[in-house]
C-alpha positions in Angstrom: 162.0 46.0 20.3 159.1 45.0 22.0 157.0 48.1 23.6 153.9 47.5 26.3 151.2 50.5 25.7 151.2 52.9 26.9 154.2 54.8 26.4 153.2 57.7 28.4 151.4 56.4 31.0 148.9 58.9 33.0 147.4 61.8 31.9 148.9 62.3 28.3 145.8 62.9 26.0 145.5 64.5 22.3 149.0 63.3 21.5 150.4 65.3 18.2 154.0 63.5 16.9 156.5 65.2 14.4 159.7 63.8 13.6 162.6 66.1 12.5 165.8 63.6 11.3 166.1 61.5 13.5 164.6 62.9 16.6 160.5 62.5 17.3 158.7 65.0 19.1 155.6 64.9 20.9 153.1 67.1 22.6 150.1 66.3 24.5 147.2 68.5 26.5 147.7 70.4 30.0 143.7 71.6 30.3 143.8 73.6 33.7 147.2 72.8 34.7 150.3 74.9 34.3 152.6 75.7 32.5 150.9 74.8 29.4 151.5 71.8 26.9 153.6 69.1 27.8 156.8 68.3 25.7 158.8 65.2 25.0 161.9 64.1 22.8 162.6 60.8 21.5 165.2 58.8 19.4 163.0 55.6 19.8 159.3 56.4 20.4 159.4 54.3 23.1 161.9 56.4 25.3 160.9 59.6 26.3 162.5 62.6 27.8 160.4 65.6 29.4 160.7 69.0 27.4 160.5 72.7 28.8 156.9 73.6 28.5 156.5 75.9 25.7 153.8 78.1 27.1 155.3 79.5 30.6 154.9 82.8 30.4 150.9 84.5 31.7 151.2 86.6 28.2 151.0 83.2 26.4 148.9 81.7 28.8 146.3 82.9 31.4 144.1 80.2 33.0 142.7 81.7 35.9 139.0 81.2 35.6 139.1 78.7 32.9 136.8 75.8 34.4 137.3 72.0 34.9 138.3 70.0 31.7 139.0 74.0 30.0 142.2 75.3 29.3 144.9 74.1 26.4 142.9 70.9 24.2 144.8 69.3 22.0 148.0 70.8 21.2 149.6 70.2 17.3 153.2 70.2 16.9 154.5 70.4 13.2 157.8 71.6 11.7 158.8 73.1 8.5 162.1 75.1 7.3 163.8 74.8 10.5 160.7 76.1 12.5 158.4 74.5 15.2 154.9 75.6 15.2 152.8 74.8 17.7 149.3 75.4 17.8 146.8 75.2 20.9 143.0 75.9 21.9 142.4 77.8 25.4 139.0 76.5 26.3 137.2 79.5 28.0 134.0 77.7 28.3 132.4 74.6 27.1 129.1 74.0 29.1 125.9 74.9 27.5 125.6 75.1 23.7 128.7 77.5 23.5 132.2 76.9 23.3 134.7 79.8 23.6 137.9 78.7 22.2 140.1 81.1 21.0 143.2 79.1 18.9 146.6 80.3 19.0 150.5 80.5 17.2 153.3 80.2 18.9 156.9 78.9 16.9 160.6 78.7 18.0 163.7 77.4 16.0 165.1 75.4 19.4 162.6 73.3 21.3 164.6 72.3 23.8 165.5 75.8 24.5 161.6 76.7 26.3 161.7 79.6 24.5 158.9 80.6 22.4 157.2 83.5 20.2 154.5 85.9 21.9 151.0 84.3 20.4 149.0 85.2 17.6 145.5 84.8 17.2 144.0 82.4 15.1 140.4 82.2 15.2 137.6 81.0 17.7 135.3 79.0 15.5 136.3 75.9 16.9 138.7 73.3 18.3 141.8 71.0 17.7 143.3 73.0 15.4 146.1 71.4 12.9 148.8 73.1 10.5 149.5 71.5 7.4 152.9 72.3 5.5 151.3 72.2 1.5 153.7 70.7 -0.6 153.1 74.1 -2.9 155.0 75.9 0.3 151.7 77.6 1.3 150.2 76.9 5.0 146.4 76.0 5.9 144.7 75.7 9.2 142.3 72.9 9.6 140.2 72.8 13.1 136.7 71.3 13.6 133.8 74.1 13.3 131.2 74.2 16.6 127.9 74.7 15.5 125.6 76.2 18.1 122.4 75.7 16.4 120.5 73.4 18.1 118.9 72.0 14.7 122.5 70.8 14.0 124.8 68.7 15.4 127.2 70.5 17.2 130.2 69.0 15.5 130.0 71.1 11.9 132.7 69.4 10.5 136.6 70.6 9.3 137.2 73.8 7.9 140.1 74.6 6.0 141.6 78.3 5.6 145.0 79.1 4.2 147.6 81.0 6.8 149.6 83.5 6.4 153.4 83.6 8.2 154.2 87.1 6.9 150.8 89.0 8.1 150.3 86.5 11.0 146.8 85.7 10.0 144.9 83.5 8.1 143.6 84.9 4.8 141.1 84.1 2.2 138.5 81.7 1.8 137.4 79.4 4.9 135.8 75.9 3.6 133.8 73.1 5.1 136.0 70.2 3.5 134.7 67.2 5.4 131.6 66.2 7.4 132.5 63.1 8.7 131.1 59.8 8.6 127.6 58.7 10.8 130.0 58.1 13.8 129.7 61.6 14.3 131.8 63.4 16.8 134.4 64.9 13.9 137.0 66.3 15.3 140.9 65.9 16.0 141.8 66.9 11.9 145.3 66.2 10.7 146.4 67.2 6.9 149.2 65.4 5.2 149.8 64.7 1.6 151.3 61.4 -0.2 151.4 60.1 -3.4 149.3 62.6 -5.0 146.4 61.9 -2.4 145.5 64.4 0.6 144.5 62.9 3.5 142.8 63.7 6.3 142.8 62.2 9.8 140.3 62.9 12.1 139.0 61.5 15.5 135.2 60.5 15.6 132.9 59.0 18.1 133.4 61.3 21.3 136.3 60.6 23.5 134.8 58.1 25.5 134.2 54.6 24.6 132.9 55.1 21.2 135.8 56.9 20.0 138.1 56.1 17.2 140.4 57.2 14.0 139.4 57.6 10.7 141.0 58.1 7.5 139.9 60.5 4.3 141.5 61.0 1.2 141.4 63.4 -1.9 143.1 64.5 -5.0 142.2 68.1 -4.6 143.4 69.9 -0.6 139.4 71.4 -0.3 137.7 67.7 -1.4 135.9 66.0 -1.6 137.3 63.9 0.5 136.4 60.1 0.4 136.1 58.2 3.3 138.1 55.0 4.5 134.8 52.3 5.2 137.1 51.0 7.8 138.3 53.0 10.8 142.0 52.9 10.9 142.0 52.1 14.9 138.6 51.8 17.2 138.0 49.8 20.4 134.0 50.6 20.5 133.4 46.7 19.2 136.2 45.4 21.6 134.8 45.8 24.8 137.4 43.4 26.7 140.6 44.8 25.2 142.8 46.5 27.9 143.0 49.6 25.8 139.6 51.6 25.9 138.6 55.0 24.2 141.3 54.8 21.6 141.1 57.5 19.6 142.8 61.3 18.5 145.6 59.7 16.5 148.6 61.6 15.1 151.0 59.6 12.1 154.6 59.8 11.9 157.3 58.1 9.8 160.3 56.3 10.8 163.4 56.9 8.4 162.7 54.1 6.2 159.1 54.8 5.6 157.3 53.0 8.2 153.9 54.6 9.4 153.2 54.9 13.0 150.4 56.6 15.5 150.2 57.9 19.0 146.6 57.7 19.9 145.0 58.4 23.1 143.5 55.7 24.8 142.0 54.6 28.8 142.6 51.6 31.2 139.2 50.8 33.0 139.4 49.0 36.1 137.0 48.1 39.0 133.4 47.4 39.1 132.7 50.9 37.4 135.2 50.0 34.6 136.6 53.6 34.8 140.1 55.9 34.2 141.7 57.1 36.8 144.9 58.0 35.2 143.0 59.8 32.5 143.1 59.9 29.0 147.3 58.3 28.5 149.3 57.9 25.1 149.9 54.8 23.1 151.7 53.5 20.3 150.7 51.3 16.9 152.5 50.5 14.0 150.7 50.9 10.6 151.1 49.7 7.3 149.7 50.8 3.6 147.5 48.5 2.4 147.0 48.0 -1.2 144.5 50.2 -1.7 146.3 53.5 -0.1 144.6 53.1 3.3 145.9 53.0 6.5 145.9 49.2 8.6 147.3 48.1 11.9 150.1 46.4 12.1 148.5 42.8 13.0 145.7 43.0 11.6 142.0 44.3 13.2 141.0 47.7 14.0 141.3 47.6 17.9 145.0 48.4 18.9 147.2 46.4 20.6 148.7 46.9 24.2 152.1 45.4 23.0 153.8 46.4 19.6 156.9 46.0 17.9 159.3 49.1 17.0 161.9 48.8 14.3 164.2 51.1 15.8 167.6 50.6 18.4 166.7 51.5 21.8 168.1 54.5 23.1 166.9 54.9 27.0 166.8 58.0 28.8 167.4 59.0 32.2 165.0 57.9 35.0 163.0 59.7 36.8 164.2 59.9 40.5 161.6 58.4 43.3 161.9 61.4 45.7 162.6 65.4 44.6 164.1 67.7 47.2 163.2 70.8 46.2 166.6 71.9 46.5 166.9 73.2 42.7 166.4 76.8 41.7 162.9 75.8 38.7 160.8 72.6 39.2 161.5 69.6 37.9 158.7 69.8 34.1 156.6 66.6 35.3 155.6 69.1 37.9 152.6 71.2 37.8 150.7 73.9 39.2 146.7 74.6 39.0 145.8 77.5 36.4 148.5 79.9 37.7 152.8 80.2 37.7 154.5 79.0 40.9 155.8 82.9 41.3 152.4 83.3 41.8 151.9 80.6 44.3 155.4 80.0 45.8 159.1 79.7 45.9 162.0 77.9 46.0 164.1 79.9 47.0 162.3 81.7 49.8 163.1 78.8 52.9 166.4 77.2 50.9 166.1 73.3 50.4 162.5 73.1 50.3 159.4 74.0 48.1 157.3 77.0 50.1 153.5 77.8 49.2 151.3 80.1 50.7 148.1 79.4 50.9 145.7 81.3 48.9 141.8 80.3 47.7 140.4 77.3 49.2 140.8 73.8 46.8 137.7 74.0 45.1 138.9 77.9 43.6 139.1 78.0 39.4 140.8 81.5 40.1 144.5 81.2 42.1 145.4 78.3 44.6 148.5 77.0 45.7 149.1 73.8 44.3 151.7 71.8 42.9 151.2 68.5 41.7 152.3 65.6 39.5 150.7 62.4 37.2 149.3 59.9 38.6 151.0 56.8 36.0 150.3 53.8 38.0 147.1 51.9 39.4 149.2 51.1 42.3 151.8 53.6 44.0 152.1 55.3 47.1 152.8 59.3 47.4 154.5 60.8 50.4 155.4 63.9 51.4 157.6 65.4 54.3 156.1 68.9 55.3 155.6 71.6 58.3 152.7 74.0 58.6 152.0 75.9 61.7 148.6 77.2 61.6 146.8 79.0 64.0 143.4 79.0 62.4 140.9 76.0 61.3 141.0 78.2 57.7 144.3 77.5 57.0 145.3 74.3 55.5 148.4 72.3 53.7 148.5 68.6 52.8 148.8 66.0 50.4 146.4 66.6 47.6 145.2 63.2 45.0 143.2 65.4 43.0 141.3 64.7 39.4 139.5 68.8 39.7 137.8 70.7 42.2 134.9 68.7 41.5 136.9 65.3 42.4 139.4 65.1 45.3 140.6 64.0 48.5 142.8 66.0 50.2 144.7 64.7 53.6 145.6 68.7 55.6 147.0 69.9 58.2 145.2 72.6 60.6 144.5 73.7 63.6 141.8 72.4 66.2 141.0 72.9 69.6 142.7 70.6 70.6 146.0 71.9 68.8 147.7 70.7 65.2 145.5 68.6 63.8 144.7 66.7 60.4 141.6 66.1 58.8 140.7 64.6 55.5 137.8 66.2 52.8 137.0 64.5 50.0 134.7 65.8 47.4 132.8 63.2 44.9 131.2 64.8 41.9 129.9 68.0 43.5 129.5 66.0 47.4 131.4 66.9 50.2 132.2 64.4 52.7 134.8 64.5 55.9 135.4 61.1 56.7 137.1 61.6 59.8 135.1 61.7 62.6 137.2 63.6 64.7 140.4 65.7 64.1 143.6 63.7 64.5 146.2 65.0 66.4 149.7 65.6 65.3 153.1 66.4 66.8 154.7 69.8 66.1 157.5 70.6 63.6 158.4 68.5 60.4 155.9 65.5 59.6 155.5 62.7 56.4 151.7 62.1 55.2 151.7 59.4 52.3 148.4 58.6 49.8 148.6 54.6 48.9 146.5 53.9 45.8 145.8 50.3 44.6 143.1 50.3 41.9 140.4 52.4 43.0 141.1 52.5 47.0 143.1 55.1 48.3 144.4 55.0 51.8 146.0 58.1 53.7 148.6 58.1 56.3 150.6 59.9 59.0 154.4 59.5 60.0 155.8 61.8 62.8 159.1 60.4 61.7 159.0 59.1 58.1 159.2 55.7 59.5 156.1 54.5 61.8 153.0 55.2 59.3 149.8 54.8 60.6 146.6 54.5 58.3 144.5 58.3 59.0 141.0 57.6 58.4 139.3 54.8 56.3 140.2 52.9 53.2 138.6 55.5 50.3 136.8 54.4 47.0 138.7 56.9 44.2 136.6 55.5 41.5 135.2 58.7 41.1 138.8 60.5 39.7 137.6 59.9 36.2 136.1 60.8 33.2 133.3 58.1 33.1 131.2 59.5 36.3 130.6 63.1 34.9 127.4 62.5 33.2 126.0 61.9 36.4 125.9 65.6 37.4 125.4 67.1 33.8 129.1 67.8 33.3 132.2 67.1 30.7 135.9 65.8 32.3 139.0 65.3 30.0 141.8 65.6 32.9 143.3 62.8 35.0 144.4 62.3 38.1 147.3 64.1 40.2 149.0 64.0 43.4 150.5 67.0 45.5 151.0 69.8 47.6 148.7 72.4 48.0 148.2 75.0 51.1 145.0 77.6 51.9 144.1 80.6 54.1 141.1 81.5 53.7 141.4 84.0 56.5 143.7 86.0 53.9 146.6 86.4 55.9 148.8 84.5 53.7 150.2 81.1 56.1 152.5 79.2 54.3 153.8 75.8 54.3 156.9 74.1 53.5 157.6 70.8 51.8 160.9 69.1 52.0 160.7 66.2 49.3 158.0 64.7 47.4 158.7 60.8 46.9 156.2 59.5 44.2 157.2 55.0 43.7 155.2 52.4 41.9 153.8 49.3 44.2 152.7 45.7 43.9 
């Protein structure tokens, strides 16, 4: 079976992959978005199906004040003895020459169940931290150590301490077991063991474009560990490939023995060569060469954006165009900004329809009413059918296509002097602009506003019927809902890009608006 990369398309970074039998499982990041870590199943690893979220509860998670790019990095997924483990960061800060991250346990014996353990604590001396089942039946935690210093480089290395499942801490000795190469950047560790060797897989390079996978080996679990010369997969000397930033890998094992990796990787495009759908997961099979290292399928070290998959197809349901709302819990592509919908809304409040009210304004990292979805196209068109009676200019509900509350353009509904109006703003890396001249009018009662996205132009319109659209303001550049244009104001993103609903009132009296369906369709 022939499979075009990637398989998760849109913002899926930091993939980690277990298989159990004959079933693979997958987890990727969520950052500031709720509820926490995103879950698939798959019989294939090409077809996947969307999980409950395991972290859904505000006693496992609480995001409210985490900033841009913070929240859960890198989630690992591992199982052993009938239990899944899951392990995840909550990023509390990251700017400066600090990082507050906190690393937590939670397991359950059913996945597809969403029903999880309370966490426990791990440690804070780092991130991306990893599990590894021993073969001796004992269990070690591996994470990359951040070094404040500012005589060292910030990355420390990997530090290894053993865990312990019946005092629900880790215990004994913590070691430094691997440095890294002169890439630098070590992070990402994953522990597995195979004829007699321990390896270790790490990420290196930084996330961007000089990222990559690299492969370490010893006879003893604390080293030393020798290094692979070759990186196992690395586009930073492939400029032109299609896949960018490939990096953050995570192995698995079909039945018969044959290695494979979900990595993260970006599609540039435009002039500025840059990611709006984020960080997304990809596929590549491996082999074992004859010296006991890992090599991609095809030769090379820069992964390829079609691969082969020895395994029958098994397809899973698709994902409708256009949700109702008329369901009592959200569909899981769905998500909500740093807080529970309960919080934020209800669907069960005004029957048939998804109800928010507003709250903080758009650029809030506290509580505001949004709910959103992946971008997983560079061309598609987002519409939503709606009502909001405002009587203020501080209250506001729209159509959001939104990368943080640093980078977005938001298409809302208010009210003007010269009645119901809507009016677009659109920040761009810390800039606000408005550009509508003036406020557009708008009928009473039920209306359909639609984002149309091709490449990195963005287009808003207005329907009072859901048939005649007419283009609201002028054609946008949305280059700036990426990663690559944060260095510019001295700041880190990791997210990608999302489309929804979101409604304020800044005057505190709670408005609310409604939303009847939410159609999300590929173009072109």
């Amino acid at each position: 079976m022939q499979v075009q990369n990637p398989i998760l398309p849109g913002f899926h970074p930091d993939p980690c992959i277990c298989r159990v039998g004959q079933d693979y499982f997958l987890a990727t990041s969520t950052f500031v978005w709720f509820p926490g870590v995103q879950l698939y199943h798959s019989r294939d690893l090409v077809h996947w199906r969307e999980l409950p979220c395991p972290l859904r509860k505000t006693m496992q998670l609480d995001l409210r004040g985490c900033p841009n790019s913070g929240g859960i990095w890198a989630p690992c997924l591992t199982w052993s003895d009938g239990t899944f483990y899951l392990i995840y960061t909550v990023v509390r800060n990251y700017h400066g020459i600090f990082k507050d991250t906190p690393n937590y346990l939670v397991t359950t014996t059913d996945i597809f169940s969403g029903e999880w353990s309370e966490p426990v604590f791990l440690n804070s001396s780092g991130f991306d931290p990893s599990l590894f089942h021993a073969p001796n039946g004992k269990k070690y935690l591996v994470n990359m150590i951040w070094d404040h210093r500012l005589e060292n480089h910030p990355f420390g290395g990997i530090v290894l301490q053993e865990y312990s499942p019946e005092q629900q801490r880790l215990v004994g000795e913590i070691r430094n077991i691997y440095r890294g190469t002169e890439i630098g950047c070590t992070e990402a560790p994953h522990l597995f063991y195979k004829n007699g060797n321990y390896y270790l897989l790490v990420a290196e390079g930084g996330t961007l474009y000089n990222h990559g996978v690299r492969l370490a080996r010893s006879k003893h679990l604390e080293g030393p560990y020798e290094t692979d010369p070759v990186p196992v997969l690395t586009t930073r000397h492939a400029p032109n490939a299609p896949l960018q930033r490939a990096g953050h890998g995570s192995l698995t094992e079909t039945p018969d023995g044959t290695p494979y990796m979900v990595y993260l990787c970006g599609r540039p495009i435009g002039e500025k060569k840059r990611c709006i759908l984020g960080r997304e997961t990809a596929l590549a099979k491996l082999f074992w060469d004859t010296d006991g290292w890992l090599r991609l399928d095809g030769g090379g070290i820069a992964p390829l954006p079609e691969i082969s998959v020895d395994l029958p197809p098994v397809p899973t349901e698709p994902v409708p165009k256009t949700d109702c709302f008329d369901t009592p819990t959200l569909p899981e592509r769905y998500k909500t900004l740093r807080v529970p919908l309960e919080s934020i809304g209800s669907l069960t409040e005004a029957p048939g329809c998804l109800r928010l009210y507003g709250r903080q304004s758009i650029t809030s990292q506290d509580v505001q009413a949004m709910v959103a979805r992946r971008l997983q196209s560079h061309a598609c068109e987002i519409t939503v059918r709606m009502d909001f009676e405002p009587t203020d200019f501080q209250q506001m509900a729209g159509l959001t296509v939104f990368y943080d509350t640093f980078n977005f353009f938001y298409l809302y509904v208010s009210r003007e002097s010269c009645g119901r109006a809507l009016r677009i703003c659109v920040r761009d890396n810390l800039c606000f602009s408005q550009p509508l001249d003036l406020p557009f009018p708008i009928k009473q009662g039920q209306i359909w506003l639609r984002a149309r996205i091709v490449g990195c132009s963005l287009q808003f319109f207005y329907a009072p019927d859901g048939e005649c659209f007419v283009p609201v303001g002028p054609l946008l550049d949305c280059s700036n809902l990426a990663d690559e244009g944060y260095s510019e104001i001295g700041h880190e993103g990791h997210t990608g890009t999302f489309a929804g609903m979101a409604c304020q009132d800044l005057t505190g009296r709670g408005a609310h608006a409604d939303f009847w369906s939410f159609t999300y369709q590929d173009i072109l």
